[in-house]
Structure formats: structure tokens, C-alpha cells
py3Dmol code that shows the C-alpha trace and the ligand (Angstrom):
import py3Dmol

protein = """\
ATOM      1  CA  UNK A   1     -85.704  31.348 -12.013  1.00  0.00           C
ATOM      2  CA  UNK A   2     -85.195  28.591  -9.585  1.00  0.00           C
ATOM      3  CA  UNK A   3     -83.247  29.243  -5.883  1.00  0.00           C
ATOM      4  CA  UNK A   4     -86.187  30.910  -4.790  1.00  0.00           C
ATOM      5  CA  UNK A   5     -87.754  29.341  -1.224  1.00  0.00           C
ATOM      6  CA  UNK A   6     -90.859  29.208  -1.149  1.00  0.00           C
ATOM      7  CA  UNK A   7     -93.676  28.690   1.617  1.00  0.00           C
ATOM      8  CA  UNK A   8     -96.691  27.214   0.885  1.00  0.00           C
ATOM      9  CA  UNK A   9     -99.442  27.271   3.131  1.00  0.00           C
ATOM     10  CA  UNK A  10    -102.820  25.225   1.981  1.00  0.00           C
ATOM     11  CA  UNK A  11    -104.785  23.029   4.188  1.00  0.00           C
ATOM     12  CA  UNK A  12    -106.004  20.466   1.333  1.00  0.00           C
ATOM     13  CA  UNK A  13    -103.680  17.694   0.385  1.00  0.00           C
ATOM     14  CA  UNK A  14    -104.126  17.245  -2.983  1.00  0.00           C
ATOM     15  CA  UNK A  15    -103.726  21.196  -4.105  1.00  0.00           C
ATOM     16  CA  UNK A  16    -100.900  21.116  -2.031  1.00  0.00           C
ATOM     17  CA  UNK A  17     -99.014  18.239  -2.953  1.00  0.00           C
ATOM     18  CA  UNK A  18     -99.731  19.644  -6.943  1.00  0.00           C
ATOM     19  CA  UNK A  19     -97.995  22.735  -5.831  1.00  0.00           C
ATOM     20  CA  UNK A  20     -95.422  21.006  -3.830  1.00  0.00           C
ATOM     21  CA  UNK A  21     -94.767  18.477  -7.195  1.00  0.00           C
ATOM     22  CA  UNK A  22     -94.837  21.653  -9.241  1.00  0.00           C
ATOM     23  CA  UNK A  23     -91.904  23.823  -7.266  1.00  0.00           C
ATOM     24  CA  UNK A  24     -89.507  20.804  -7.295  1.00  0.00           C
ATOM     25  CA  UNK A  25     -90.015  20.599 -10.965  1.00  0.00           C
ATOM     26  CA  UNK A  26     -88.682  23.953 -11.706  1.00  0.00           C
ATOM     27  CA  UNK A  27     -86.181  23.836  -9.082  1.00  0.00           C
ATOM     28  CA  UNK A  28     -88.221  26.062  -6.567  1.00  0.00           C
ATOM     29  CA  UNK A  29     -87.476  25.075  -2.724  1.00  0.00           C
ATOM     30  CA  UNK A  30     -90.293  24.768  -0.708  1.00  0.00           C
ATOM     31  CA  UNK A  31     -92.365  24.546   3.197  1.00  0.00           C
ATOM     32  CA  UNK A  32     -95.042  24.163   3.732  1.00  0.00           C
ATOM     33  CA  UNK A  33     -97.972  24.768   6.273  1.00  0.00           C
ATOM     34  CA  UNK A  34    -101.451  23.458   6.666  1.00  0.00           C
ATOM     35  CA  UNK A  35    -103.117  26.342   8.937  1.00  0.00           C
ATOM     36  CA  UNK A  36    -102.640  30.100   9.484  1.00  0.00           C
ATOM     37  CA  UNK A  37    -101.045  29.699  12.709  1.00  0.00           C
ATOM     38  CA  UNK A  38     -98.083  27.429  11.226  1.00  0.00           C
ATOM     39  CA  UNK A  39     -97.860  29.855   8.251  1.00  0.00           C
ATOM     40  CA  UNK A  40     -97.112  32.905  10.548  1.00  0.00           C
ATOM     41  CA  UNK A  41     -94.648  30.572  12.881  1.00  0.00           C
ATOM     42  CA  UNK A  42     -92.868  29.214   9.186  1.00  0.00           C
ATOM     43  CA  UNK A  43     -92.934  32.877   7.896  1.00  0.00           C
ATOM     44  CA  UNK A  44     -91.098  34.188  10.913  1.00  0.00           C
ATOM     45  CA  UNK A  45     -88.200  31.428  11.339  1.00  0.00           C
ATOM     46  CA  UNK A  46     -87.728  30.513   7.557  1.00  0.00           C
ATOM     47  CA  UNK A  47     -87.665  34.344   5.913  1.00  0.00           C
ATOM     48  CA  UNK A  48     -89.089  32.677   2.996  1.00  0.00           C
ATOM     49  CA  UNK A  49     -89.337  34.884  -0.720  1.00  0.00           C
ATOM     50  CA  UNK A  50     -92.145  34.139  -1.615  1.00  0.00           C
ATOM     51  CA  UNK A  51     -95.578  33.333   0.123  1.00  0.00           C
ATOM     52  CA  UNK A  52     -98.622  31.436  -1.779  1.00  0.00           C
ATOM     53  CA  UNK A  53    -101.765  31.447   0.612  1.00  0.00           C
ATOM     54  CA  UNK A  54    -104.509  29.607   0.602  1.00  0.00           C
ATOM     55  CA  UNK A  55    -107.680  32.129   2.013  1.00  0.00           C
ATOM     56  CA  UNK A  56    -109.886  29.402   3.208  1.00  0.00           C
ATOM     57  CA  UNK A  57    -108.147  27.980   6.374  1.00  0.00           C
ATOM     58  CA  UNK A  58    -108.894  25.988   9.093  1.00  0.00           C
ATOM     59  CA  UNK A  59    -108.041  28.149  11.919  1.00  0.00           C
ATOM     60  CA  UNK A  60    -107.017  31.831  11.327  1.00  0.00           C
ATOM     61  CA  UNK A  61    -108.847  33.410   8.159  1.00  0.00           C
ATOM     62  CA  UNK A  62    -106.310  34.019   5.276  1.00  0.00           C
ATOM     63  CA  UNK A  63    -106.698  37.715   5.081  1.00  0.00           C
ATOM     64  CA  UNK A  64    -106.079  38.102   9.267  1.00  0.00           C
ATOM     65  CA  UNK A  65    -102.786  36.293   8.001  1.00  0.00           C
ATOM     66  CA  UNK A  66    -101.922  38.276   5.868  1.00  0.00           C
ATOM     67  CA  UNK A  67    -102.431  41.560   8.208  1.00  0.00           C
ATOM     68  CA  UNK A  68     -99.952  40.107  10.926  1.00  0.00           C
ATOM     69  CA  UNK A  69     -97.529  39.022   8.297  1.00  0.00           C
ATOM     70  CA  UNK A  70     -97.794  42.426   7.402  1.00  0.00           C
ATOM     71  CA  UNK A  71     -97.149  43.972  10.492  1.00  0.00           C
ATOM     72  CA  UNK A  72     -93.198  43.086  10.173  1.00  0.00           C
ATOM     73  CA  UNK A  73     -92.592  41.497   6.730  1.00  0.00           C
ATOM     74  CA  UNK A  74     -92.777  42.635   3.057  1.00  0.00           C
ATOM     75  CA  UNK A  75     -92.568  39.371   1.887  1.00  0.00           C
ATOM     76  CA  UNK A  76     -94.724  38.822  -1.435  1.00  0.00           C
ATOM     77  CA  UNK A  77     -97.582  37.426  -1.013  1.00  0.00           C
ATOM     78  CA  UNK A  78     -99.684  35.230  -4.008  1.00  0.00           C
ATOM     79  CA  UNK A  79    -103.279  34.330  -2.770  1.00  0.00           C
ATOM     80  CA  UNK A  80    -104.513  31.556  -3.539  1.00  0.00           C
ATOM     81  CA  UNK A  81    -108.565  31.785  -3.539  1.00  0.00           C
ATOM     82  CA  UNK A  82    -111.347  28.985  -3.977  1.00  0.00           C
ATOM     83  CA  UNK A  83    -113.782  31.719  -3.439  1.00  0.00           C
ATOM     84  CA  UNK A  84    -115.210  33.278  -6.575  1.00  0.00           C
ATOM     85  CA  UNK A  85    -116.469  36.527  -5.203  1.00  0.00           C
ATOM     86  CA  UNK A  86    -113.818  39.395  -6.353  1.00  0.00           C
ATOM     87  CA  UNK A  87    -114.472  40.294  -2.614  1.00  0.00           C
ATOM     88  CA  UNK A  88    -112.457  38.396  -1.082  1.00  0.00           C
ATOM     89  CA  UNK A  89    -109.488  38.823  -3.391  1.00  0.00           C
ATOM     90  CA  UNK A  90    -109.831  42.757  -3.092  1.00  0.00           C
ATOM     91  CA  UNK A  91    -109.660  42.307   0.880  1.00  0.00           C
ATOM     92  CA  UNK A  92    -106.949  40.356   0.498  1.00  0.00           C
ATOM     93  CA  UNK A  93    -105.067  42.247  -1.961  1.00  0.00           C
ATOM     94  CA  UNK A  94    -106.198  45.132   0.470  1.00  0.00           C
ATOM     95  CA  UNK A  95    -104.268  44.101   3.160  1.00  0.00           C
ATOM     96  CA  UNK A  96    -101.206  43.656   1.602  1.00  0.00           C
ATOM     97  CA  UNK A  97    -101.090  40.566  -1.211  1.00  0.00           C
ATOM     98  CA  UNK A  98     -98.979  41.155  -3.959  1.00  0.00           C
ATOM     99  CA  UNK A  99    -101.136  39.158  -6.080  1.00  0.00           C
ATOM    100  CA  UNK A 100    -103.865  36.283  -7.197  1.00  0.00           C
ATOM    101  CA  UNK A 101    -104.713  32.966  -8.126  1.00  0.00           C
ATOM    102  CA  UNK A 102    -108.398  31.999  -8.700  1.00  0.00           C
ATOM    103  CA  UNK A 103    -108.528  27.973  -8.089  1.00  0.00           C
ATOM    104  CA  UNK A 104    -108.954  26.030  -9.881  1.00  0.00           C
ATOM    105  CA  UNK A 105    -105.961  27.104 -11.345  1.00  0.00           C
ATOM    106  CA  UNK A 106    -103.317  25.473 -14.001  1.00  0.00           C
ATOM    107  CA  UNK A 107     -99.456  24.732 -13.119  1.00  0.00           C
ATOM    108  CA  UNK A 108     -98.517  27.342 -15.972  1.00  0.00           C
ATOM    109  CA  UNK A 109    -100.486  29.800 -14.148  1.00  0.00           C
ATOM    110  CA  UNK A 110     -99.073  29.272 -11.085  1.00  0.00           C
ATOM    111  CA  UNK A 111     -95.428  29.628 -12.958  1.00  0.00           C
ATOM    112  CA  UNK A 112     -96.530  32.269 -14.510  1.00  0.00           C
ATOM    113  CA  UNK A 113     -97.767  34.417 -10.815  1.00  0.00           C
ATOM    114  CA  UNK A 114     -93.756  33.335  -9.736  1.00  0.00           C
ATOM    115  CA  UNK A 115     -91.986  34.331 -12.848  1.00  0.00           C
ATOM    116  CA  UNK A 116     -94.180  38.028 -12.454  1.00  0.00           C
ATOM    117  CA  UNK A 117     -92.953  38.004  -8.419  1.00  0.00           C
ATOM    118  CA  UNK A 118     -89.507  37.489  -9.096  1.00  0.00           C
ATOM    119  CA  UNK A 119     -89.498  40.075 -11.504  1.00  0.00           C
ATOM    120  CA  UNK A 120     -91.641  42.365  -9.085  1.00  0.00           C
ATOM    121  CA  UNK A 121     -88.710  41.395  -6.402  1.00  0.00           C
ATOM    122  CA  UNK A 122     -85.415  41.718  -8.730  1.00  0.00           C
ATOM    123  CA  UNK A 123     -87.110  45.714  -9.557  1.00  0.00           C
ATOM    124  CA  UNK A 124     -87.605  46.274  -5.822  1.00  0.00           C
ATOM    125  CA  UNK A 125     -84.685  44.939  -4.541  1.00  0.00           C
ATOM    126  CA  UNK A 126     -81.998  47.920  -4.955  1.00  0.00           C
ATOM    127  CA  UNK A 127     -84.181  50.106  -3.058  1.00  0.00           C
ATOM    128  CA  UNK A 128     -86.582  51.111  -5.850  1.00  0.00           C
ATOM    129  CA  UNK A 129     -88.180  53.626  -2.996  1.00  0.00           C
ATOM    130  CA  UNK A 130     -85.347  55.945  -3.034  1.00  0.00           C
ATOM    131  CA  UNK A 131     -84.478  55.774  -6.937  1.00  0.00           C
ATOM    132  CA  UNK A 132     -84.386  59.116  -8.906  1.00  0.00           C
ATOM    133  CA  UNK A 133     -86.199  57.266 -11.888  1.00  0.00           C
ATOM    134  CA  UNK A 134     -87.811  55.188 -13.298  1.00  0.00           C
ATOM    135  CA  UNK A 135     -87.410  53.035 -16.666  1.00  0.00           C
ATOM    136  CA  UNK A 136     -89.515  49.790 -17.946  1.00  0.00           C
ATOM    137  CA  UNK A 137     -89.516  49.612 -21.292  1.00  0.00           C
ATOM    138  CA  UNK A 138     -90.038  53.112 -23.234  1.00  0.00           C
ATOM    139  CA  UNK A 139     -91.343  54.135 -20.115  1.00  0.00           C
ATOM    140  CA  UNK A 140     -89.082  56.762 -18.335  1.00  0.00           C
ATOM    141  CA  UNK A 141     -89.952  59.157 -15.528  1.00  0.00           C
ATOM    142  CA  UNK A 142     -87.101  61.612 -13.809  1.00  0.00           C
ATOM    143  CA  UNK A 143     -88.914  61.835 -10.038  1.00  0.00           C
ATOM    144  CA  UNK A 144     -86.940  64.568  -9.317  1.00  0.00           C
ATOM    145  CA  UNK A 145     -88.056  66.603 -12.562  1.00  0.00           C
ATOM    146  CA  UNK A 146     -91.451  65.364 -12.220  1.00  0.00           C
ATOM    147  CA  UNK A 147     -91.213  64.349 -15.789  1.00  0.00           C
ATOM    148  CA  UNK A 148     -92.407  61.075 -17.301  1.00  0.00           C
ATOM    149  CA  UNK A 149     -91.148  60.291 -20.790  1.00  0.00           C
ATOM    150  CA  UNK A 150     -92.282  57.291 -23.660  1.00  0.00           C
ATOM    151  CA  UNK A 151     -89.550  56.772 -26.200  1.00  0.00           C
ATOM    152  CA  UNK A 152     -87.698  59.801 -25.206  1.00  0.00           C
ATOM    153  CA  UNK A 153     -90.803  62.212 -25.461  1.00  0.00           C
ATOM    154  CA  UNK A 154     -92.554  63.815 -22.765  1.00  0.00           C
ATOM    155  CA  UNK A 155     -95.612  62.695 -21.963  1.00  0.00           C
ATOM    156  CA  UNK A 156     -97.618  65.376 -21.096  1.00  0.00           C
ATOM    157  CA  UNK A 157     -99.653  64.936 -18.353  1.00  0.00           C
ATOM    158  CA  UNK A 158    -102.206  66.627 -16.008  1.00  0.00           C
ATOM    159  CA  UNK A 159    -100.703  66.707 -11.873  1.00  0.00           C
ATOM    160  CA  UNK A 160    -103.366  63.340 -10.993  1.00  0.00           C
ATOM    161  CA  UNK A 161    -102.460  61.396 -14.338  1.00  0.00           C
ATOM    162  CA  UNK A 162     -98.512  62.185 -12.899  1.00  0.00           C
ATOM    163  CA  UNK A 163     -99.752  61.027  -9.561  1.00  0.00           C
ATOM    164  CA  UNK A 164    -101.331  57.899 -10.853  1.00  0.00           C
ATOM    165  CA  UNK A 165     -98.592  56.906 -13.026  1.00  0.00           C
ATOM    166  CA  UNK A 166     -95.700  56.925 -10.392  1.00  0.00           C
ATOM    167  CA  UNK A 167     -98.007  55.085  -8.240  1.00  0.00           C
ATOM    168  CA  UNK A 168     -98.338  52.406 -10.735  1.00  0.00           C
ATOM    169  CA  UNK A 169     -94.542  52.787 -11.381  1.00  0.00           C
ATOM    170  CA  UNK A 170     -93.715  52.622  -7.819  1.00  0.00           C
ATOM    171  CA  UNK A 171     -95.474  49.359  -7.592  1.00  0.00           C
ATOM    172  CA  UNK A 172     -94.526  47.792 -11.186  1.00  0.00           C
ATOM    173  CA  UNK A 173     -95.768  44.033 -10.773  1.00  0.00           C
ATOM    174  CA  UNK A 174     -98.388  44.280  -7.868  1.00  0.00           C
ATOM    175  CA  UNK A 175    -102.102  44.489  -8.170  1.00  0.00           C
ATOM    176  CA  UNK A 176    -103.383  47.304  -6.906  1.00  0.00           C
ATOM    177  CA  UNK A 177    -107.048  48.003  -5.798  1.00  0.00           C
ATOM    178  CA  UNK A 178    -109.033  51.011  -6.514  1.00  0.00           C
ATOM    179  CA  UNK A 179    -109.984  51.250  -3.552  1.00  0.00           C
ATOM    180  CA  UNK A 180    -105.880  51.942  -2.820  1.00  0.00           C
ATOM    181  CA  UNK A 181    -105.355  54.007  -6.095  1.00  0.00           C
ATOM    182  CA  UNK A 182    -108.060  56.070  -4.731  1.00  0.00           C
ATOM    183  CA  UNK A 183    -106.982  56.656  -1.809  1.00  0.00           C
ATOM    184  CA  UNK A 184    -103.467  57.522  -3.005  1.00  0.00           C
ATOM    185  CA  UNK A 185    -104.181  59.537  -5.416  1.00  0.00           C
ATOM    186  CA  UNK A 186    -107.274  61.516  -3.927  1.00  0.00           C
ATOM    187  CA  UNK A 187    -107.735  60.354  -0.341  1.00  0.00           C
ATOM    188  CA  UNK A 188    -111.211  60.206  -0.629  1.00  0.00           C
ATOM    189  CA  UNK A 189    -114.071  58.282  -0.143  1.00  0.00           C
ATOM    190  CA  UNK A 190    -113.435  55.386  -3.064  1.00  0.00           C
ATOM    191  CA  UNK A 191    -117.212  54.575  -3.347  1.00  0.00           C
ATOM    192  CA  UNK A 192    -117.659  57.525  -5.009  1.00  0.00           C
ATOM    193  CA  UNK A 193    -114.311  58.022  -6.720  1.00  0.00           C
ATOM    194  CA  UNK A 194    -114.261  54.881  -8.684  1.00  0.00           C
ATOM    195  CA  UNK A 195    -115.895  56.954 -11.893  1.00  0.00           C
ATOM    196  CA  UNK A 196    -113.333  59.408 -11.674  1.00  0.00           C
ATOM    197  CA  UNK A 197    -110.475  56.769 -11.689  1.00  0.00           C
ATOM    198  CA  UNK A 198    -111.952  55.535 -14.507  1.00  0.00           C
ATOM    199  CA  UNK A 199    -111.594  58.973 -16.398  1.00  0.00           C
ATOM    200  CA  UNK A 200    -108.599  59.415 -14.982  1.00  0.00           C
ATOM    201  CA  UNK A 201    -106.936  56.166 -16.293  1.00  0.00           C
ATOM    202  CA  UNK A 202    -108.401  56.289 -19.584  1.00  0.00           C
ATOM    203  CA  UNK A 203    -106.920  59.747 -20.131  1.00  0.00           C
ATOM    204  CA  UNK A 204    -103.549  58.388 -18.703  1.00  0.00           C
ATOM    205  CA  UNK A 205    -104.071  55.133 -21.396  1.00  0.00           C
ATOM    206  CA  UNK A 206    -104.552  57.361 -24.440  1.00  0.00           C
ATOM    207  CA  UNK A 207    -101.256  59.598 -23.562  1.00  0.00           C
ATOM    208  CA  UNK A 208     -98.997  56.020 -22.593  1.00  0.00           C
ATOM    209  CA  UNK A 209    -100.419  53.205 -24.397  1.00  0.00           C
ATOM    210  CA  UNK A 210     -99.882  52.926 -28.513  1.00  0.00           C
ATOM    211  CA  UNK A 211    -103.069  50.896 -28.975  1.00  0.00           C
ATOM    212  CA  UNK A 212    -105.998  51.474 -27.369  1.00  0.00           C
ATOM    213  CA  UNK A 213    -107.475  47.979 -27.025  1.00  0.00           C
ATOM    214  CA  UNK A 214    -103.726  46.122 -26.368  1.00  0.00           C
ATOM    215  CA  UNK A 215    -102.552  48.021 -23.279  1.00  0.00           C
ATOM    216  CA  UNK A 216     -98.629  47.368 -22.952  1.00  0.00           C
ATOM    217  CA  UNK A 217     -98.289  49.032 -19.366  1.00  0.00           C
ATOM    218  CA  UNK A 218    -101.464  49.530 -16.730  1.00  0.00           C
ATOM    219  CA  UNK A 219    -103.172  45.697 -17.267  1.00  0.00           C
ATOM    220  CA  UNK A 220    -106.953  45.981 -15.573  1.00  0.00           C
ATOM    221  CA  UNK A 221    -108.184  43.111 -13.263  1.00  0.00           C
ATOM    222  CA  UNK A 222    -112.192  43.404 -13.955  1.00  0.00           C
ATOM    223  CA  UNK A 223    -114.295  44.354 -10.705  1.00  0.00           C
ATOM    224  CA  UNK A 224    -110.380  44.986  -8.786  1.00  0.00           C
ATOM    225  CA  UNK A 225    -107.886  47.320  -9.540  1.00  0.00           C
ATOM    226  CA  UNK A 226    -105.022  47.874 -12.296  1.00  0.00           C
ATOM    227  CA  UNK A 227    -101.416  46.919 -12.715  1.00  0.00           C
ATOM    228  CA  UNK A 228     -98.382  48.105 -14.094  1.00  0.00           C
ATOM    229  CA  UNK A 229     -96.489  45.332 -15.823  1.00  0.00           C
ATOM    230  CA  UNK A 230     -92.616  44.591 -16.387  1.00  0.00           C
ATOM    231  CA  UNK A 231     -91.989  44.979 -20.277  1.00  0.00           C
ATOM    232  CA  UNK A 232     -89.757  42.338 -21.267  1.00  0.00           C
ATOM    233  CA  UNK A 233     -86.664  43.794 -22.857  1.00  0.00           C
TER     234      UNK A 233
END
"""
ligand_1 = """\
1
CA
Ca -108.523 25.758 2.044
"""
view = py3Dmol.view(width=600, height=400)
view.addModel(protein, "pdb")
view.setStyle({"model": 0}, {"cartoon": {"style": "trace"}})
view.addModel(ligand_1, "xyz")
view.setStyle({"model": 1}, {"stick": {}})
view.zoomTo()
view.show()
């Protein structure tokens, strides 16, 4: 999974050089940046694929980074957070990361949040936004129908749990918030809708998911949000 470029932007030497040692290893290319102002300046003239930011930088806070990035690239972003509170992930994630790493973190993890990027990227890349369906894994859903199928029988399910799947689907790889869910699926107030997206996604578990406790499709990130994951063929 190698030919990928890479930007890293961390402002201490020794996580970054362990990163940096990491990426050549497996063939990744690689630039780096030590502050949120170089980040935005190496995002815009390098068009790298991938973007792993540190949140704690010297200068410009990682999450303001990630809102200008924002503003005219879709480039996935991996955060990189020292900071234990599920806060500052969620505002990050919030405005716009694709997904996290908690340091400390290990070198297979790390691997392991690029492997789940590229995949994330190879799904999105022929225009996912204007595909007629859907498939990953038994998982099928005809847009156009409005029909979602698992192992070629419907799944039937309410207007929301339809709602909440193709969001999911529409986003296979990428952590999403409740906060987001919420609003996309009700576009309400998410303080008091996070009990009802509970309901909602057990009711949408029991219909899509064989077993209960080993969830094959929606993953949950305790405190954050859900995510639909890319079933290995
Ligand atoms: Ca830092």
C-alpha cells in the first residue's frame, strides 16, 4: 500500500522522526512540518494524500488547521492527539478529520489508521457521491430504490434506520460524531438526541449485524460517534 505521499505535521522530534522512520519502512513518501502555519503552506503546494496532525501545536491550534484545510481540500485527515479528553478528538473529527490516533500510540497502529485511509480513499475515489449503490460485503443498498439488502435479502427498515445507514454507507471508513449523525439524520439539537441515536442504532444493529456483541459493519468509538467499516473480501 506504499506510493502514497504523505505529510506529516508534528512539532516534537522524536514522535516525528518515529513516524518519519516508520513511512520509509513501508515505502510511504513523506513531508513534513513542525507548526500549523507550514502544514497549511505544505498542504497547499504538495497536494499530499494523506494528512497525520498533531493537535497540540506551537502556533495555530490543530483543529483551526484543520477548518482552513477544509475550506478547499478533502484531503484525509488522521489526528494525532496527546490529549486524553474525547473532547478534543470530537472537535477535531467535527471539523472535518477523517480519523484518530490517541498518543502514545504503536507503529502497527499507525499502519493500521493508513491501511483503513487508503481503503476509505480507493471507495471514494470513482465518485462514490453520485453512485446508484452501494456494496461492502453482504451489504447492498439500490439508492435509487431506496432499498438496502444483506445477503440478497431486504432488510427491512424504518425511513431514520434507512437514513442512518446510507449515511454510514456514504462515509464507509470515517468516524463520524453523533453530534454529525444527529444532525444528519434529525437536524436537531444533539444534546438531547443522543438517546434516540442510541435506539435508533441498536434497532439498525439487530436488523444488519449477525451477532449482537461482534458488530461486522457500524464499529462504536466510546464517548464519539460510530463507523462503518470496509469488509475485507
Ligand atoms: Ca505537539
Amino acid at each position: 500500500m506504499g506510493s502514497c505521499k504523505i505529510l506529516v505535521v508534528e512539532d516534537d522530534t522524536p514522535v516525528r522522526n518515529l513516524i518519519t522512520i516508520t513511512l520509509k519502512a513501508h515505502n510511504y513518501q513523506f513531508i513534513t512540518a513542525v507548526d500549523g502555519k507550514n502544514a497549511i503552506m505544505e498542504t497547499a503546494s504538495h497536494n499530499p494524500d494523506i494528512i497525520l496532525l498533531d493537535l497540540g501545536l506551537p502556533d495555530i491550534d490543530g483543529v483551526d488547521v484543520i477548518k482552513q484545510v477544509r475550506s478547499w481540500s478533502n484531503v484525509p485527515i488522521i489526528v494525532i492527539s496527546a490529549r486524553n479528553e474525547d473532547v478534543d478528538k470530537i472537535d477535531a473529527l467535527d471539523a472535518g478529520a477523517d480519523d484518530y490516533l490517541t498518543k502514545p500510540f504503536s507503529v502497527d497502529e499507525l499502519l493500521a489508521r493508513l491501511r483503513v485511509t487508503q481503503r476509505r480513499l480507493a471507495l471514494i475515489q470513482p465518485s462514490a457521491a453520485s453512485q446508484s449503490s452501494y456494496d461492502n460485503g453482504g451489504l447492498h443498498i439500490d439508492y435509487d430504490t431506496g432499498c438496502a439488502y444483506l445477503s440478497g435479502e431486504e432488510l427491512h427498515l424504518t425511513a431514520l434506520e434507512y437514513k442512518l445507514l446510507c449515511l454510514l454507507a456514504r462515509n464507509t471508513g470515517k468516524v463520524l460524531t453523533h453530534r454529525f449523525i444527529i444532525q444528519n439524520v434529525w437536524g436537531s439539537n444533539w444534546e438531547s438526541g443522543l438517546g434516540t441515536l442510541r435506539v435508533l442504532m441498536a434497532s439498525l444493529r439487530k436488523k444488519l449485524e449477525e451477532t449482537a456483541g461482534a458488530p461486522q459493519y457500524i464499529q462504536t468509538h466510546i464517548g464519539i460517534g460510530y463507523r462503518m467499516l470496509k469488509i475485507e473480501q
